[in-house]
Each structure stands twice: as structure tokens, then as C-alpha cells.
C-alpha positions in Angstrom: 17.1 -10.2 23.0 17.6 -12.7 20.3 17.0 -12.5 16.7 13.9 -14.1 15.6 14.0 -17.2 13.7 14.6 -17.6 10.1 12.2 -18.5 7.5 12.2 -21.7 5.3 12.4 -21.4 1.4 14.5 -21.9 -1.2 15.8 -20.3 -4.3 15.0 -17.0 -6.3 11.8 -16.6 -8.5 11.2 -14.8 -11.8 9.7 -11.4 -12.5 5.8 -12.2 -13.1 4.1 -11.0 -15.8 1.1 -9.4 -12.6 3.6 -6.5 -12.4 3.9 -2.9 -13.7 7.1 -1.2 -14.5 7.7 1.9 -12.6 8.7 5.1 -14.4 12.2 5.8 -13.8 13.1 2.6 -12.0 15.5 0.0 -12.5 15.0 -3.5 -13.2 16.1 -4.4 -10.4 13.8 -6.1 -7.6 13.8 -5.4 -3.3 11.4 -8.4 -3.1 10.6 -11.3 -5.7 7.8 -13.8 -4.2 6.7 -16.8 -5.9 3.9 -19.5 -5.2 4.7 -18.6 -1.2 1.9 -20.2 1.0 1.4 -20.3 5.1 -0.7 -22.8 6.3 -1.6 -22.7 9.9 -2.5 -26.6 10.3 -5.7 -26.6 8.4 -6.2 -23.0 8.4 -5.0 -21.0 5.5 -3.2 -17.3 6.0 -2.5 -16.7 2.4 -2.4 -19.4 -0.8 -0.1 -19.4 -3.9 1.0 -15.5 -3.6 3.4 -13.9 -6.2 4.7 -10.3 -6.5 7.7 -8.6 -6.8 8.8 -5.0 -5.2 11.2 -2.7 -7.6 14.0 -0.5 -5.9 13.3 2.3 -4.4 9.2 1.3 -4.7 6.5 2.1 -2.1 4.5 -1.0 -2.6 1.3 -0.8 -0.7 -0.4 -4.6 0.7 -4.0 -4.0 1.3 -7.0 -6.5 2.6 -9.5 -7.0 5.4 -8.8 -8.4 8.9 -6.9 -11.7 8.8 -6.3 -11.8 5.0 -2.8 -12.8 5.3 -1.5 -9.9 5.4 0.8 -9.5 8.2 1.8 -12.6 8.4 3.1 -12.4 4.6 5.2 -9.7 6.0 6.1 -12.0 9.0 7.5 -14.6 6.5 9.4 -11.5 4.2 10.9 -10.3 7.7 12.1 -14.2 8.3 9.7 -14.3 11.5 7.5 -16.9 10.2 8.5 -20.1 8.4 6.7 -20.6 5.2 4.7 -24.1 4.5 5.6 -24.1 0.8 7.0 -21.7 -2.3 10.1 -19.1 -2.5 11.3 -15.5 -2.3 13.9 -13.1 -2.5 14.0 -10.5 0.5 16.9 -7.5 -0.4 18.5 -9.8 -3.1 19.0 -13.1 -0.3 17.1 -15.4 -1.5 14.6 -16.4 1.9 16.1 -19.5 3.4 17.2 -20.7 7.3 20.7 -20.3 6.3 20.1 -16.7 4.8 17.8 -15.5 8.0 20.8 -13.4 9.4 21.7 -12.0 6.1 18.7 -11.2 5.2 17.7 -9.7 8.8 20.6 -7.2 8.7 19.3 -5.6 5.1 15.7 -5.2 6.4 14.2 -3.2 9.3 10.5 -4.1 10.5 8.4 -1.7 12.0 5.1 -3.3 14.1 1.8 -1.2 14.6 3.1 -1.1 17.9 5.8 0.7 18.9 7.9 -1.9 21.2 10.1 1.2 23.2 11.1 1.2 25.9 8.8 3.8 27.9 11.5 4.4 30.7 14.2 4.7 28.6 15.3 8.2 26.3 14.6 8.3 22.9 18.4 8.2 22.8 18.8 5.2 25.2 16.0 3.6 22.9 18.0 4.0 20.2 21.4 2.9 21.5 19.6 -0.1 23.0 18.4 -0.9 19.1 21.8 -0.4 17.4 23.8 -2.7 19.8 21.1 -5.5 19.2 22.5 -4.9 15.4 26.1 -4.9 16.5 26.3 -1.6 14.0 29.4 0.2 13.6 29.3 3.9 14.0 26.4 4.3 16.3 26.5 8.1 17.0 26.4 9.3 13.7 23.4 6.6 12.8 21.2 7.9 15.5 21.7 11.2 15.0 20.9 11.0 10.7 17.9 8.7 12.1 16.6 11.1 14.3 17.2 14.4 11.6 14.5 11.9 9.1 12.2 11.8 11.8 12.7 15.6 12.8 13.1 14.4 16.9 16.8 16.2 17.6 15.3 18.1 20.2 13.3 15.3 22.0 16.3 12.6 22.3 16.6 13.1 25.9 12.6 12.8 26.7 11.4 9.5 28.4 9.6 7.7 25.5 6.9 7.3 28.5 6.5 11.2 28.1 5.7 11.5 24.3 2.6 10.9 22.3 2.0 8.3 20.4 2.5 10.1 17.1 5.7 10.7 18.6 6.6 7.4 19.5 5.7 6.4 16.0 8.3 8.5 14.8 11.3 7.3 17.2 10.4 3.8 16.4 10.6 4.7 12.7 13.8 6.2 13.3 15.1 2.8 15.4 14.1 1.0 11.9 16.2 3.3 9.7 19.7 3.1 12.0 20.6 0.1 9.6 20.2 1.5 6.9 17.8 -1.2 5.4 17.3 -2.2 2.1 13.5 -2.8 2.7 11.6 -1.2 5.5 8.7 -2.9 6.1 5.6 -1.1 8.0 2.9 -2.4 8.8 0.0 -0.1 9.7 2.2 2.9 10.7 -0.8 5.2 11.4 -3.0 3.0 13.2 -4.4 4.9 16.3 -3.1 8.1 15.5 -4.7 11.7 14.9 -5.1 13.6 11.8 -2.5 15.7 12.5 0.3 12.9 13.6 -1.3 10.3 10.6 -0.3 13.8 8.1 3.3 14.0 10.0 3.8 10.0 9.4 2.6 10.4 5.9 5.3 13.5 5.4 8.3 10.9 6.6 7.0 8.0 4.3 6.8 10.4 1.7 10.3 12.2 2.5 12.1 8.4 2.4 10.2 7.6 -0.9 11.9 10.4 -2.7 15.2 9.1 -1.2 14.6 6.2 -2.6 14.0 3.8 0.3 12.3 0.7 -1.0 9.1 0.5 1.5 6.1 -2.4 1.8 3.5 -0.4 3.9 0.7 -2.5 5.0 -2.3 -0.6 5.8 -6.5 -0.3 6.4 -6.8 3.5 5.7 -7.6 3.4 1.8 -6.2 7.1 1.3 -3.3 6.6 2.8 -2.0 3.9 0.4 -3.6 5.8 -2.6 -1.5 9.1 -1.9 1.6 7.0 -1.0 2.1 3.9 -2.9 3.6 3.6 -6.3 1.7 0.3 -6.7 -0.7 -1.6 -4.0 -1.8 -5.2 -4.3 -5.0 -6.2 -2.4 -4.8 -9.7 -0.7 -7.5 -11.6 0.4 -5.9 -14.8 1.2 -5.0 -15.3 -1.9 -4.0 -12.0 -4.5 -7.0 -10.5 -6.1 -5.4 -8.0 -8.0 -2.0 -6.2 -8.7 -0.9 -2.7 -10.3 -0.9 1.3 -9.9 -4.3 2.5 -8.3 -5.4 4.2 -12.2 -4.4 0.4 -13.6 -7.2 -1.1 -11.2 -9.9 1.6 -11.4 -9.5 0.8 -15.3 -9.9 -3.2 -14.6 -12.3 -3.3 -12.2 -15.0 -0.3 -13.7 -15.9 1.0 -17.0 -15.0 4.6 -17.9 -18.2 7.2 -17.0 -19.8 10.8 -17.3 -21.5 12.5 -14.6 -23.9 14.5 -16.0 -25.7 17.0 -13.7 -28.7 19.3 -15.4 -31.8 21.5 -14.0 -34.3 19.4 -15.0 -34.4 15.5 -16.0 -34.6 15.2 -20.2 -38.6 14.4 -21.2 -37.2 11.7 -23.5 -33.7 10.9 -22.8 -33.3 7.8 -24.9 -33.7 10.1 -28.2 -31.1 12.6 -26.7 -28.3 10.3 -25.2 -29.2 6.7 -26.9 -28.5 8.5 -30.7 -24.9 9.3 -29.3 -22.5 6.6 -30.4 -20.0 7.6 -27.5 -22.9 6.6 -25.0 -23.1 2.9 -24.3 -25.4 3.5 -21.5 -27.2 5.4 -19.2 -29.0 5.9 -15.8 -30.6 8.8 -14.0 -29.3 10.0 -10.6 -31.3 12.5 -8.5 -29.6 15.3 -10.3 -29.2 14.0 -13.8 -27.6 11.1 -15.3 -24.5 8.7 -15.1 -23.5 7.4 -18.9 -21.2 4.8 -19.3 -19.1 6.1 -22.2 -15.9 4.7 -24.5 -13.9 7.7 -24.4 -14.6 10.6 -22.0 -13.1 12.9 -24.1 -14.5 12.1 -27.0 -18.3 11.8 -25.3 -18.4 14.9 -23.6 -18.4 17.3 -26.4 -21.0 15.6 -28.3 -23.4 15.0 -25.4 -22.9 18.7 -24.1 -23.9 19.7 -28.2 -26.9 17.1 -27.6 -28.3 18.6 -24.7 -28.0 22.4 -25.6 -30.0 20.8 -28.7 -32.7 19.2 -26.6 -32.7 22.6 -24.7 -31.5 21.1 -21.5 -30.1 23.4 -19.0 -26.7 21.9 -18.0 -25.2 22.5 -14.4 -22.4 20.1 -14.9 -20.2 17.5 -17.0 -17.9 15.4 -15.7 -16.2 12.2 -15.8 -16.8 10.1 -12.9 -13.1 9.1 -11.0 -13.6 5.9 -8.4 -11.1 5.8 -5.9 -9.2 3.3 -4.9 -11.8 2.5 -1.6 -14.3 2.0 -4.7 -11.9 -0.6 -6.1 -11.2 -2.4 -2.7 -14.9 -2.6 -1.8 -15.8 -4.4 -5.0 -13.1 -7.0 -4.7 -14.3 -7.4 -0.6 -17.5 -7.5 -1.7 -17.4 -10.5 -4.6 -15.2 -12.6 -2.2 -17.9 -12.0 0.4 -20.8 -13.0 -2.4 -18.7 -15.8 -3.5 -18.3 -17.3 -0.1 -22.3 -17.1 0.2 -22.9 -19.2 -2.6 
């Protein structure tokens, strides 16, 4: 098997301004992209995207079906050349020269698998670490195989295990180099509840060691639980930062308000609050866009107990980050109507 090409670009790029500082990181950076673009003659993958991954970061890359985003990862992983821009991949910065370099500080793991099914999980694994020419092999598979919990299943065909299972060996095959960066894209893809919550438990496990990790994935959740900070791409990036940071950008803070009966006149109840900047009724009460939720809901609760309202329920409303990717889907989509 031969490595895969390098990539084309030159030269690091600065910290942009897009990007939040973790708490109790470094300043240092896995991954610094700048103004990288992939043209596919005149087809577009992704335009003029910039970002930057800290050490030891979980940085989630989120989109719809043929955003760009696994062939971003493609270019990071030296795979795919880019058409124009630069980046910095594991402190290298990305360039044909560097491809080599770059590839022995990374580790890539595809949505699918790539073992070999009549092979151990052992013979896998040897297979993998003479492709790197790595020094010490024993003691590499067997640390790789304790992170993924598999000691006891290095002698099963990987034709015999499930496919949660074969998840896990080829996550171990990507952690015998010890990368840098560990790229994953759609770990979970196809897998049960039970073998998606055993995937999650290993990302989870290597974040608190400190593994840096670009995890690209469609399950909403799963990058929400995970992810220090997630960027959603749609071609081009729509919007950077910690999942609280983009629920704050994208919708205004609200109070769920849930009471026996509907108010006979709720404009003199709720519109004499100043807290209250507006208001609509929901089957079982009312949703009021309000400045400060703490500040809002003892006055409206004094309000309503004044107005003799029966109140089941006050609470602020929390979008997730599924609300967040929906409404940037959903404006590209309206835009593209026009």
C-alpha cells in the first residue's frame, strides 16, 4: 500500500479572530486554516474557509450532505490537493514537501472501517503499524487495544465482530502512532444505541487525555455532548464557537411560561413588565422573549399571582444545538430560492 498523495499549500496562517479560547488550554494550535478553497473544475466543495483547532481540542465540523465537509478533512489529511489558500496540520505547515511529515503526526479514521475481515484484530493491527514503519510495535498495539477495551478479542477474525466492534479496532489502528491530530469522520454512522454510547465513551476517554480530535459528524447530539467547539460548514463557514456561544448569536434569550388557563388580557399583565420584550401564546401558555431570564422571571411570576393566574410552570427556554443547525440550513436553503 502506498501513502496517499500530498496536498498543495504553502505557509502558516494567523489565529483568526472567528475563534474562542478554550478554558485551560494553551495557545498553542493542532490546526491553523486560512482562505483554503477546493474547487472541483467548476464545482465548489468548500470557498474561503478559516479556523484553527487548539491542543488537546475536540473540534466538531458539522453540515449537510456534500457541504465540503469531508473533503476539508481530505485536504487536512494531505489526501486531496487544495485549489488555493494555506494551513498548518500538527505544526507542518500543509505543502507537497511536508505530505510525509505531516502524515506520520496524523491518523485518519474513514466512516468505514477498511480491515481486513480475514485477518485478527492483531494481524490487522500489525499490518497497520508496518505501513508506518513504527518502532516498538508490540507495546503500541497492546496500549491501542487497552483505549479501545479489545485485549480479549485480538485473536478474533475481524470478519467475526460487529460493526461497533470493528469501529473500535479501527480506532485503535489510528491511535498506534500516536497522532497529533486524529481525525474521524462520522465514527458512529450505522451503529446501534448501545455501540454509538461505547464510541462516544472512547472519544470522550481520549479527550480527557488530551488527544486533539476533528470529529466530523450528522448526529447533532453527538457533537453537542462531545465537542469543545463545532463549526457548521455549508460550503463556505456559516458560523464558529462553543454550542452556548451560537445558541446566544443565532436566538434571543426566552421564558416558557406554562399556566391553567390563558390570561383574559395578557397585554396589561406581561406588556407592563419591562423585562418582557415580547410575547406569544402556545397551547399551554406563553413564550416571552425576555432581556435577562433571571431578572424576568421573578417579576412575571409576582405579575401573574397578581392577575390571579394559576401558574404550572416557569422556565427559560434552552435551543439545542439541532435548533441552531436547522436555522443556518434553513436560510442557506431560503437564500438559494430567491
Amino acid at each position: 500500500m502506498s501513502p496517499p498523495p500530498a496536498a498543495h499549500t504553502a505557509g502558516a496562517a494567523e489565529p483568526i479572530s472567528a475563534t474562542s479560547t478554550l478554558a485551560g488550554s494553551t495557545c498553542e494550535s493542532a490546526v491553523v486554516v486560512e482562505h483554503l478553497s477546493k474547487h472541483f473544475g467548476d464545482r465548489v466543495a468548500y470557498q474561503d474557509v478559516s479556523f484553527e483547532v487548539g491542543v488537546g481540542e475536540v473540534f466538531g465540523f458539522l453540515g449537510p450532505n456534500g457541504a465540503g465537509k469531508t473533503t476539508t478533512v481530505r485536504t487536512l489529511g494531505t489526501l486531496i490537493t487544495p485549489s488555493s489558500g494555506s494551513a498548518t496540520v500538527a505544526g507542518i505547515p500543509l505543502s507537497p514537501r511536508n505530505g510525509p511529515a505531516i502524515r506520520s503526526r496524523i491518523s485518519m479514521m474513514p466512516e468505514s472501517p477498511g480491515l481486513y475481515l480475514r485477518l485478527t484484530v492483531l494481524e490487522n493491527l500489525q499490518c497497520f503499524a508496518g505501513l508506518y514503519t513504527l518502532d516498538d510495535v508490540r507495546r503500541r498495539i497492546d496500549r491501542a487495544l487497552g483505549a479501545v477495551n479489545l485485549e480479549d478479542r485480538a485473536h478474533d477474525l475481524c470478519g467475526s465482530l460487529s460493526k461497533g466492534l470493528r469501529q473500535r479496532v479501527a480506532l485503535a489502528r489510528a491511535l498506534l502512532n500516536d497522532p497529533a491530530v486524529l481525525f474521524l469522520d462520522e465514527p458512529t454512522s450505522g451503529l446501534d444505541p448501545v455501540a454509538t454510547r461505547e464510541v462516544h465513551e472512547l472519544i470522550a476517554s481520549l479527550r480527557e487525555r488530551g488527544v486533539t480530535i476533528f470529529l466530523t459528524t450528522h448526529r447533532l447530539e453527538e457533537a453537542e455532548r462531545l465537542c469543545h467547539r463545532v463549526a457548521i460548514l455549508n460550503t463556505t463557514l456559516r458560523l464558529i464557537g462553543r454550542p452556548d456561544e451560537l445558541r446566544e448569536q443565532l436566538f434571543r434569550r426566552s421564558v416558557e411560561v406554562r399556566l391553567r388557563a390563558p390570561l383574559s388580557d395578557p397585554k396589561s399583565v406581561l406588556g407592563a413588565l419591562p423585562e418582557i420584550e415580547g410575547w406569544e401564546p402556545t397551547p399551554s401558555g406563553y413564550t416571552l422573549t425576555v432581556t435577562d431570564p433571571d431578572l424576568a422571571a421573578p417579576a412575571l411570576a409576582r405579575a401573574l399571582v397578581g392577575a390571579g393566574a394559576d401558574i404550572l410552570s416557569i422556565a427559560e427556554s434552552h435551543h439545542s444545538l439541532e435548533d441552531v443547525y436547522l436555522e443556518l440550513i434553513s436560510e442557506d436553503v431560503e437564500a438559494k430560492s430567491r
